[in-house]
N, C-alpha and C positions, 0 to 999 in steps of 0.2 A: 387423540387423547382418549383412552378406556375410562369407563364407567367409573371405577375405582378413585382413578385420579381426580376426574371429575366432583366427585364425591368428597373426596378429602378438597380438592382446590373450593366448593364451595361453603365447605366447611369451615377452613378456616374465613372467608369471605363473613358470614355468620357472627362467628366469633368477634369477630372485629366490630364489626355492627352494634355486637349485642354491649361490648366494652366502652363502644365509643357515645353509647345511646346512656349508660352508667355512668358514665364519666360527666355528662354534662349533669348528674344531681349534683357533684361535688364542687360546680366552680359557681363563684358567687360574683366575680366580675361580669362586667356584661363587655365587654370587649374579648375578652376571653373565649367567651360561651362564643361567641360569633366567630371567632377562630376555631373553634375544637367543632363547631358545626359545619365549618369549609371542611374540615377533614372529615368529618363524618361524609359531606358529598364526594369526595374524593374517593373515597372508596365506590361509591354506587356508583360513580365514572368506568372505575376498574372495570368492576363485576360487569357492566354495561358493551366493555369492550372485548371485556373477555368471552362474555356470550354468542358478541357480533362475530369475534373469531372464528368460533366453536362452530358457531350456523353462517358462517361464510353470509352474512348480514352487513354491507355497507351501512343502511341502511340506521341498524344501531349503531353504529362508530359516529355517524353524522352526529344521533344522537345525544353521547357519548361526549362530542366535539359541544355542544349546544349546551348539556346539561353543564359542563366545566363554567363556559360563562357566563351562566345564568347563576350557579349557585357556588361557586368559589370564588367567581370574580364580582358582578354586577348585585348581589344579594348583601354581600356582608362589606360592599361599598354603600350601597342604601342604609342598613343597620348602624354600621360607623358614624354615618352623617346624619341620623337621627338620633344618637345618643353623645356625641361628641359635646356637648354642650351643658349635658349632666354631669356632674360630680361622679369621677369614675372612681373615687376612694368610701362613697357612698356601697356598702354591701346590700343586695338583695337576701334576704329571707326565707326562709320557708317553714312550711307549718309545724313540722318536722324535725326534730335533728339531726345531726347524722348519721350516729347510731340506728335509729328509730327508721330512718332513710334506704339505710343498706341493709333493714331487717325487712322492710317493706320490699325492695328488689327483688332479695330472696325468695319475699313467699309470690310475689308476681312470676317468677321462674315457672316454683312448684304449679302456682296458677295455669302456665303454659304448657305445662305438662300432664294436667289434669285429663282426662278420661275423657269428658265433654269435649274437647280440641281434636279428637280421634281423627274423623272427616274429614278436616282440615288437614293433619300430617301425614295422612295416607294420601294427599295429594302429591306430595312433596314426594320425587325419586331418588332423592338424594339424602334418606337417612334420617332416624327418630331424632338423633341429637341437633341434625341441621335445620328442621323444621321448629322443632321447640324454641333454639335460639330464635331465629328470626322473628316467630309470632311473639316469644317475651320479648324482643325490642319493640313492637307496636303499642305492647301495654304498657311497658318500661316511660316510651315516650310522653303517653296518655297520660302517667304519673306526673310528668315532669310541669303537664298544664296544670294540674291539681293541688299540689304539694309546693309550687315553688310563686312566691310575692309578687316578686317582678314582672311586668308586661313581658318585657324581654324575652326572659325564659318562659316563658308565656305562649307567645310569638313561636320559639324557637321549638319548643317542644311539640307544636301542630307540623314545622315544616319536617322534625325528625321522624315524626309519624306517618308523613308522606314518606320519607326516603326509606323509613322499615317498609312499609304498603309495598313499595315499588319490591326490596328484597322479595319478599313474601312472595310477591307474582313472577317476581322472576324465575325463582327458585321452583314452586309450581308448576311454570312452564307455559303461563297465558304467554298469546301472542303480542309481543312487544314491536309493533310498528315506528315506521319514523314518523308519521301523520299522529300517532298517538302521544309516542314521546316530545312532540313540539306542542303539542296540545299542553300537555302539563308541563312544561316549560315558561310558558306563556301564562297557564293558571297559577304558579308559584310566583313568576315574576309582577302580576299583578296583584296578587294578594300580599305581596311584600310593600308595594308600592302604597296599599292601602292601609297596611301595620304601621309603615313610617310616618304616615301623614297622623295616623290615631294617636302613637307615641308624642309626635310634638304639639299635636295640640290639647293631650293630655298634662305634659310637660308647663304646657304654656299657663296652663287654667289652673290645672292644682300643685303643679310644682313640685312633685315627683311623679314616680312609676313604680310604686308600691300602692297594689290595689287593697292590702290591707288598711291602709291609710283614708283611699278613696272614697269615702262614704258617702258624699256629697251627689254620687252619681246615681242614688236611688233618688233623686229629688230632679 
């Protein structure tokens, strides 16, 4: 595969990223969001496999194999059975509205494109537009902890900000090991394990997952 191709393939890879990282301000179900975030790992499966191709990498494919059940299969089985017992016609919130939301995106783009990121996107051999996407789904994600009520999306927004992290370095070019890649496989799986335990017993004491609600937790 030339450079080129490469280039456009992981561009579009980017692109989808940066859609699928937007996507998740607009859904206010949390079953939902827990879907649209399988797909968002889905994708950093591809891009995973498709590297290991490129650099003749078992090693990532095993990967590749590992991250699939860790965060489209065993993730948003955890998430389901931690929210299953909430009121799923209950909408989550945010500070924001939507309008306000996708003008804020916007200028996180322009953010990513700022001057100060230079460093950073001269890392990147694959192109000003491919690097900018990628770093604005980091911030994108960051937004989605800030801006959005729910634990949930809460929760969901730190794991998309790993899965941008992960693009970013890929695209980069750090070395992506399989001893690394289980590493963080294992750190998402247990940091999910420790969201669901927080969710229901957050659930249990005050009887939502609206932290705007939760005031009782400075006390």
């Amino acid at each position: 595969m030339s450079l080129s191709d490469t280039t456009q393939l992981f561009l579009l890879f980017a692109l989808c990223i940066f859609f699928s990282t937007a996507f998740l301000h607009l859904i206010k179900r949390r079953g939902t969001l827990v879907i649209a975030y399988s797909f968002q790992s889905l994708i950093i499966i591809l891009l995973l496999g498709v590297i290991g191709t490129i650099e003749h990498a078992q090693s990532l494919l095993v990967a590749a194999v590992l991250t699939f059940v860790a965060k489209v299969i065993f993730v948003p089985f955890i998430f389901m059975r931690a929210i299953k017992e909430q009121d799923e016609k209950m909408l989550t919130g945010a500070y924001l509205n939507t309008p306000l939301t996708l003008v804020a995106i916007f200028a996180i783009v322009l953010l990513a494109s700022a001057q100060i990121f230079t460093p950073i996107v001269r890392l990147v051999p694959y192109g000003t537009a491919t690097a900018n996407l990628a770093l604005a789904s980091v911030f994108v994600s960051l937004f989605l902890t800030i801006n959005r009520k729910g634990m949930v999306h809460q929760i969901v927004g730190v794991l998309s900000m790993e899965n941008s992290i992960v693009v970013l370095g890929a695209l980069i070019g750090f070395e992506n090991t399989f001893a690394l890649e289980l590493g963080m496989t294992f750190d998402v799986l247990m940091w999910t394990v420790g969201a669901s335990v927080f969710i229901a017993l957050a659930r249990e004491h005050f009887g939502t997952l609206d932290t705007s609600i939760i005031k009782d937790l400075r006390d």
